[in-house]
Phi, psi and omega in degrees: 000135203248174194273000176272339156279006100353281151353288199293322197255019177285309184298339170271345182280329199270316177309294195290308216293315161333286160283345197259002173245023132124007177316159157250083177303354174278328203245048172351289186290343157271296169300339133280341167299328204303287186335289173303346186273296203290012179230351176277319193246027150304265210321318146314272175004315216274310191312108172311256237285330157334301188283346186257335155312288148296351191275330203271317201290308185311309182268002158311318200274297179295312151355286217285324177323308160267011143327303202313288241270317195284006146294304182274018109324280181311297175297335184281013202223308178307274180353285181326277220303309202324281178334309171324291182314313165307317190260347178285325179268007164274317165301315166315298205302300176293349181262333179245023136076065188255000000 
């Protein structure tokens, strides 16, 4: 085997190896942009007050979910009693003819 063809199945080994851990070997300078954003939001990660951030978001976030459903509670139990209220001042009106 002579060296360019050496070359060539080095360059193809290196190529497939490449792609199969997801590089776009054609588009080089976009999988280094990939890289570098991924080394960015390592680091971020790593960043304690990052991470305290999101801890905040998360239970801000959990706070308004539950507002929700204990609002549509609320309205929902406010309905029930209004109706209650109707037919008991509907039951009134008719037994003592007011």
């Amino acid at each position: 085997m002579d060296r360019s063809d050496m070359r060539a199945v080095v360059k193809e080994a290196v190529h497939e190896t490449l792609t199969t851990m997801g590089f776009d070997v054609k588009e080089p300078l976009e999988s280094q942009r990939d890289m570098a954003a991924l080394r960015e939001v390592r680091l971020l990660a790593s960043d304690p007050e990052f991470q305290r951030d999101l801890a905040h978001l998360r239970q801000w976030r959990k706070t308004m979910e539950n507002v929700k459903s204990k609002g549509v509670l609320g309205a929902a139990g406010l309905m029930v009693l209004g109706g209650a209220a109707a037919i008991l001042y509907a039951f009134k009106v008719k037994l003592l003819g007011l």
